[in-house]
C-alpha positions as MATLAB code, in Angstrom:
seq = 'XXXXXXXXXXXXXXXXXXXXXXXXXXXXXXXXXXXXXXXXXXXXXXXXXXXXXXXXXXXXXXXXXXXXXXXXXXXXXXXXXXXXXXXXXXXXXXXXXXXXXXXXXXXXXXXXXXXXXXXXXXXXXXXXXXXXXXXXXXXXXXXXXXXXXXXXXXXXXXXXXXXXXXXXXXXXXXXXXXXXXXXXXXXXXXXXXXXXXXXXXXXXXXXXXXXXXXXXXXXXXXXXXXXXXXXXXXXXXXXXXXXXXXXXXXXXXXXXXXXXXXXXXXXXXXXXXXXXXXXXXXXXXXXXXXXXXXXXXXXXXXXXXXXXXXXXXXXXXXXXXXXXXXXXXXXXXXXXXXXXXXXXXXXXXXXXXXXXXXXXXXXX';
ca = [
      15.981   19.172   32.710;
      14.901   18.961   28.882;
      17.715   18.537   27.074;
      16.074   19.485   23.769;
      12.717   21.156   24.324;
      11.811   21.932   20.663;
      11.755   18.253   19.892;
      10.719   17.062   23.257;
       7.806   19.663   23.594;
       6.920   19.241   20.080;
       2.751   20.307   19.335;
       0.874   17.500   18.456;
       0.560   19.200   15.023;
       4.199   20.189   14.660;
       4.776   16.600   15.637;
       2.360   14.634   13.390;
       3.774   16.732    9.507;
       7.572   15.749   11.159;
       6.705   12.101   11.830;
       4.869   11.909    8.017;
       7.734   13.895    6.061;
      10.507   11.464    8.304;
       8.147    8.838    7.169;
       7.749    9.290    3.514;
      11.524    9.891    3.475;
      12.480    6.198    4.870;
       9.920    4.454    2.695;
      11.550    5.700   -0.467;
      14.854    4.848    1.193;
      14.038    1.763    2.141;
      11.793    1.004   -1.275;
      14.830    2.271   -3.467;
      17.751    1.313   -1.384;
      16.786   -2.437    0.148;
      15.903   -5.405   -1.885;
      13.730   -7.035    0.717;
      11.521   -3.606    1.304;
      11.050   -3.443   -2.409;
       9.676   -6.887   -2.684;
       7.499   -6.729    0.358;
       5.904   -3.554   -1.625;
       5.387   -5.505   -4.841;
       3.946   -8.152   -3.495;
       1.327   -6.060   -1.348;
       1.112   -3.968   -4.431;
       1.719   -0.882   -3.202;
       4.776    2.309   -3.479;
       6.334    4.610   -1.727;
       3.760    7.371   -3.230;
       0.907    5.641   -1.428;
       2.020    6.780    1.920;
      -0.057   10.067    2.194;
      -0.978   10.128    5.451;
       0.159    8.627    9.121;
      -2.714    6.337    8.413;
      -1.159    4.414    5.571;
       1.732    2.775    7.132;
      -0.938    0.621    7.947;
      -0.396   -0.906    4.217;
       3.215   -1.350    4.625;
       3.827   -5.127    5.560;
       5.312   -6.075    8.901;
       9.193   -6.891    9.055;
       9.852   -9.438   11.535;
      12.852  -11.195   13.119;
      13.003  -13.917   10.761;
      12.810  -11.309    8.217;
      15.875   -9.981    9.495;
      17.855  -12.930   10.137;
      16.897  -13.888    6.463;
      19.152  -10.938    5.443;
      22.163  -12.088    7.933;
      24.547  -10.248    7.807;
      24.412   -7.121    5.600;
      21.390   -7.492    3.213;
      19.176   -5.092    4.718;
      21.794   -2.261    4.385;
      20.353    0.910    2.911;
      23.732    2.747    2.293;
      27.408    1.893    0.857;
      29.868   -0.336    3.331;
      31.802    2.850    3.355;
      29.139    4.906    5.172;
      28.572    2.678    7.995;
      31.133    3.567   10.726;
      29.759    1.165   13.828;
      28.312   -2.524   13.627;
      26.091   -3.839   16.321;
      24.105   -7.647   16.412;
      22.045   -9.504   18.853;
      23.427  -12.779   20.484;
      21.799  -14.617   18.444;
      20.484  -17.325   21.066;
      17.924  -18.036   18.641;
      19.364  -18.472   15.621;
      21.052  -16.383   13.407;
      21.941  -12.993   15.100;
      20.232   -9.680   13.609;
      22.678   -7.216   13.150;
      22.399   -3.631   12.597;
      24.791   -0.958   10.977;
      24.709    3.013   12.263;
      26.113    5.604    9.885;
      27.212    8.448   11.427;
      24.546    9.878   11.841;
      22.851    7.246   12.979;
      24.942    7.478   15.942;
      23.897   11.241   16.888;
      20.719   10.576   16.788;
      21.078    7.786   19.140;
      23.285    9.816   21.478;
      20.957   12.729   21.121;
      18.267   10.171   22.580;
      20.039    9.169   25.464;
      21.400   12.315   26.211;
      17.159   13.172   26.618;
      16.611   10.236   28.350;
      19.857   11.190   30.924;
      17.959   14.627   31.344;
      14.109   13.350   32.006;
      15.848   11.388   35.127;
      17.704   14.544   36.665;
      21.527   13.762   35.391;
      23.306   17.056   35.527;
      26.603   18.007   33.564;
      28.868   17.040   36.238;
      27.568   13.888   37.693;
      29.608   10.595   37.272;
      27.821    8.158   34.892;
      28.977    4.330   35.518;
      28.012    2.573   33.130;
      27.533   -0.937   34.059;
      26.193   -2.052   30.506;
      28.220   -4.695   28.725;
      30.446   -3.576   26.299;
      30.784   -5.069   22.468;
      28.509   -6.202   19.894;
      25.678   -5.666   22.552;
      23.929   -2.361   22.385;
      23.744   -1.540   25.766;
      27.401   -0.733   26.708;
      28.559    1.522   23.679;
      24.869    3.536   23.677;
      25.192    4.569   26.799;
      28.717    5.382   26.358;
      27.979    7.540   23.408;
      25.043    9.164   24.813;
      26.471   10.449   27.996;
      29.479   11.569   26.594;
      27.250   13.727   24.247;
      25.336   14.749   27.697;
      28.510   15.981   29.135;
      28.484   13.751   31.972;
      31.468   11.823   33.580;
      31.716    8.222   31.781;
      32.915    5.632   33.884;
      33.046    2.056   31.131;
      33.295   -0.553   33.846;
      31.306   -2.629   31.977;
      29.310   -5.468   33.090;
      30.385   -7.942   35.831;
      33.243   -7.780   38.237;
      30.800   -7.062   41.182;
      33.328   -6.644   43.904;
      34.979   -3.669   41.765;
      31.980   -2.348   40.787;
      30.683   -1.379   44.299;
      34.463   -0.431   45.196;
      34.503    2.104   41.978;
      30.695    3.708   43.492;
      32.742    3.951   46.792;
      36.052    5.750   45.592;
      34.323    7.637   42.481;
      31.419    8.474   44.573;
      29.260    7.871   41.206;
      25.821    9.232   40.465;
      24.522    7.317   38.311;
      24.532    3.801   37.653;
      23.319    1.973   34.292;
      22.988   -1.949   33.891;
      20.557   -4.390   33.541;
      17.505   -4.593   36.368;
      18.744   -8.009   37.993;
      22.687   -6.700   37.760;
      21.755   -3.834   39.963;
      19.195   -6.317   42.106;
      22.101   -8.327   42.929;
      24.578   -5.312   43.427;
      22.237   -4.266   46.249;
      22.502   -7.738   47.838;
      26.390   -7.571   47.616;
      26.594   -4.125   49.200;
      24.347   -5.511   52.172;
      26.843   -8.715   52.201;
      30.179   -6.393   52.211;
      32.305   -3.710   53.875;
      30.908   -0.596   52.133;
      28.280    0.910   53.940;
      25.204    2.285   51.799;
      25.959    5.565   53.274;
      29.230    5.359   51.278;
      28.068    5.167   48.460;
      26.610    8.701   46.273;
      24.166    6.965   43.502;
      21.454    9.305   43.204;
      19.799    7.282   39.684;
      19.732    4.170   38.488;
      18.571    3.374   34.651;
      17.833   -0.329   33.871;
      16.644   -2.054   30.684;
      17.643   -4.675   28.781;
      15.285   -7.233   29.944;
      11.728   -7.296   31.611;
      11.164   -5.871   35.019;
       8.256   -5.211   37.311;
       7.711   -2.319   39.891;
       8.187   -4.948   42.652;
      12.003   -5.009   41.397;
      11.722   -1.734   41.274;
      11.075   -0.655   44.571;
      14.044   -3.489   45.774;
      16.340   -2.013   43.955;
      15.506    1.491   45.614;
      15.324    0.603   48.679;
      19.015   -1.939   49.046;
      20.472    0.733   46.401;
      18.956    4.328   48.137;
      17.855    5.238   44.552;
      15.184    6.292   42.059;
      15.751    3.623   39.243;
      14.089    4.416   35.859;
      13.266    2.276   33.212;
      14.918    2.607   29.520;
      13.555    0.805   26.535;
      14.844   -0.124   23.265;
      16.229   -3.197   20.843;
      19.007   -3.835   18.589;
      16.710   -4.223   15.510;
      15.611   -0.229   15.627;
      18.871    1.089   17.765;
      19.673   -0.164   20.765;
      18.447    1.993   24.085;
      16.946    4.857   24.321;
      14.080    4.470   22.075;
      12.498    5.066   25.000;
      12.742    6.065   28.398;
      10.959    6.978   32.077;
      11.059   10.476   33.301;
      10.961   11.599   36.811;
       7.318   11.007   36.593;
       7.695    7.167   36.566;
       4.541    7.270   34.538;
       5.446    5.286   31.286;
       8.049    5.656   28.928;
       8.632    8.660   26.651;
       8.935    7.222   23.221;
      11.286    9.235   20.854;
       8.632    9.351   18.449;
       9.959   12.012   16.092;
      12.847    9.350   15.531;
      10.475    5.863   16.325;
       7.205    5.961   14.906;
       4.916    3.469   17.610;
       1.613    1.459   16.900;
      -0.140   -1.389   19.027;
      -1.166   -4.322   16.920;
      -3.421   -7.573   17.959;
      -0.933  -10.076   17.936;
      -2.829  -12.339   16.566;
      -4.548  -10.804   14.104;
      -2.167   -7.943   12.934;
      -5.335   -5.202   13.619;
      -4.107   -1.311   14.907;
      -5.343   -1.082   18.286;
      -6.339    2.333   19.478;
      -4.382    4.007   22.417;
      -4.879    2.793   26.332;
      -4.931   -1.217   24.686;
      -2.398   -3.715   25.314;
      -1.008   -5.376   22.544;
       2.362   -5.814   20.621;
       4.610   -2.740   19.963;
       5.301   -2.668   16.603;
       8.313    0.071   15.734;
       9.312    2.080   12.057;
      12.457    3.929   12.018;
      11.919    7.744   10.872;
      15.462    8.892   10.689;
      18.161    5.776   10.740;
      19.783    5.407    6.817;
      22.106    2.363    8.048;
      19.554    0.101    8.277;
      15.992    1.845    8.016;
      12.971   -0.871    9.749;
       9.735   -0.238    8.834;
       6.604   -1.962   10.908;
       9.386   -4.249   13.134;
       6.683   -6.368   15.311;
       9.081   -6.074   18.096;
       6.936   -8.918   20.152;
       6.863   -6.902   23.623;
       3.407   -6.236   25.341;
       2.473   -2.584   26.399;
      -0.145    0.095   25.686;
       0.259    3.451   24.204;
      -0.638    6.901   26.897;
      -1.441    9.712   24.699;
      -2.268   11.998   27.558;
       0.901   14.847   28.073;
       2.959   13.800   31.037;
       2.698   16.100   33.714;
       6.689   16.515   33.182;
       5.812   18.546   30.328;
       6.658   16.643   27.514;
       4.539   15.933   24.415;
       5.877   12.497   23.293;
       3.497    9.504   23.062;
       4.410    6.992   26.245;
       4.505    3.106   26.624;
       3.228    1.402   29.546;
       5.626   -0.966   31.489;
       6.205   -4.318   28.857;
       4.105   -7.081   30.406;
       5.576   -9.969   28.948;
       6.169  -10.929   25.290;
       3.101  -12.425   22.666;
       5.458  -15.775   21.974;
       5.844  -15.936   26.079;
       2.473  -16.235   26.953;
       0.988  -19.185   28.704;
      -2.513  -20.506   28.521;
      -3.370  -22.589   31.853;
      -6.367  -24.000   31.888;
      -8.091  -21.330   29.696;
      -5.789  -18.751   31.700;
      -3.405  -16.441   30.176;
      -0.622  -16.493   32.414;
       2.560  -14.275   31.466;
       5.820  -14.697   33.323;
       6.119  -11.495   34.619;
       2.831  -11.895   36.761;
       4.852  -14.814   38.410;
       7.567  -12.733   39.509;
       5.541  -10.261   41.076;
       4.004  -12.852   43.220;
       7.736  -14.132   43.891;
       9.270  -10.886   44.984;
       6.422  -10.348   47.658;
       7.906  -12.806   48.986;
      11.071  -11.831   51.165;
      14.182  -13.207   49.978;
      13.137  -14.057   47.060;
      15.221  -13.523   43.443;
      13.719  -12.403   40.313;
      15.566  -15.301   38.848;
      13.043  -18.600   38.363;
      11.919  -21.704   35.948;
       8.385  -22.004   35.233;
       7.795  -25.550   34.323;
       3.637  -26.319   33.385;
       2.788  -29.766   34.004;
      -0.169  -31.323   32.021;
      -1.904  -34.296   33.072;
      -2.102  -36.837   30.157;
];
């Protein structure tokens, strides 16, 4: 199902004078409206009027998460208090958390992006949605929430944790869909095996994970103890929360919402735009959010850009599975090693958890 085919199968022309009018838009909001945007501009000498084409966000600085926690918490607001109607933040594990405020419309656009991510994976009207997301100052849990209710789907807000209700609830609900964090729904699998309810049950038809890295071997466990197809859903407090981008029934990358999330691929090191089909660091610019408008967030996460039309019919740009993050990587012996190339060789191992400590030893 496309739940909005105009946007969703967008020409690449149609799509392109969108993106650069929603651009041009948010860079004189953010240039008139934010402190911090205006200074980055001065200093790199440059207005709102320069950006002419797609091409020139390339002269717009990069905002990063020190840059955000700088402004902790409201100094990167673009509106009046009295506009923004929901508050979300990171945990802040960190350091400082980076919060983010929605306006009202902010928060239809985000529900209008889950509600296309709930229709690339097959959710239909009727089908009960339990939504396994925490609930709170997390994203995850209220996104959700708000998108499927916009879908038209049947919200369950169990929340996160609570496992022995949670497989009880897929049992006397007879769910559909279930949506929670990769390793959550890993370790629901294992406690269906280890319990009194039979898989066969159980209804779950879908599963839609994000939250945190995960790799097809995961994948495939959590299809096979579950009996579902489980899709992966991107996205990060900093530019909304999920839904920024999301699998289809394809499995074949992640459809970017790119008339609301403009994407590029940087050299971490070096800052350098990196042509489609290379790895490097997503770096994200809000088109359409007037809370808190981003521009050029260097969101850290590894993945490559597929320009090529999905064969689901769909003309958004798609992201390749994250690989690991630039400040994660590990050189070993001249080796880049990232952590998620560990846990693949973990989980062909049976029994095994996605849950590990890499320690590197070096000898003196």
């Amino acid at each position: 199902m496309v739940w909005n085919k105009q946007a969703e199968c967008m020409s690449k022309e149609e799509k392109e004078k969108l993106q650069l009018e929603r651009l041009q838009q948010t860079v004189k909001l953010a240039y008139n409206n934010v402190s911090f945007y205006k200074e980055k501009f001065d200093e790199a000498g440059i207005t709102p009027e320069d950006i002419k084409t797609l091409k020139d966000i390339e002269k717009i600085p990069f905002t990063t998460k020190d840059d955000l926690r700088a402004a902790y918490p409201f100094g990167l607001f673009a509106v009046p208090y009295e506009e923004i109607v929901e508050i979300h933040a990171s945990s802040g594990t960190s350091g400082k958390p980076t919060v983010t405020g929605y306006t009202k419309e902010d928060l239809d656009i985000w529900s209008e992006c889950i509600a296309r991510g709930l229709g690339m994976v097959g959710v239909e009207k009727e089908y009960i949605l339990q939504n396994a997301f925490g609930y709170g100052l997390f994203t995850g849990g209220f996104g959700i929430h708000h998108g499927a209710q916009k879908f038209g789907a049947i919200t369950v807000p169990i929340s996160a944790g609570n496992t022995k209700r949670q497989l009880e609830t897929m049992k006397d609900f007879q769910s559909d869909v279930i949506t929670c964090t990769p390793s959550y729904a890993m370790y629901l699998g294992e406690s269906l095996e280890n319990s009194d309810i039979n898989l066969e049950d159980i209804n779950l038809k879908i599963g839609i994970h994000g939250a945190e890295m995960w790799t097809e071997e995961m994948r495939h466990k959590i299809e096979d103890t579950l009996n579902i197809k489980a899709y992966n859903i991107y996205g990060l407090t900093e530019i909304m929360g999920p839904g920024v981008a999301q699998e289809c029934v394809e499995q074949n990358g992640m459809h970017i919402q790119d008339d609301h999330f403009y994407p590029e691929i940087i050299n971490p090191k070096t800052g350098e735009t990196l042509p489609a089909g290379q790895k490097g660091e997503l770096v994200l610019t809000t088109l359409t959010k007037t809370g808190i408008p981003i521009l050029r967030f260097r969101t850290k996460d590894l993945t490559s850009l597929i320009i090529e039309q999905c064969a689901c019919g769909r003309t958004s740009v798609r992201m390749s599975r994250i690989t690991g993050r630039s400040d994660d990587m590990l050189k070993i012996r001249g080796v880049m090693v990232f952590p998620s190339q560990i846990e693949k060789a973990l989980l062909k191992i049976k029994g095994a958890s996605p849950n590990y400590l890499i320690k590197v030893t070096r000898p003196d």
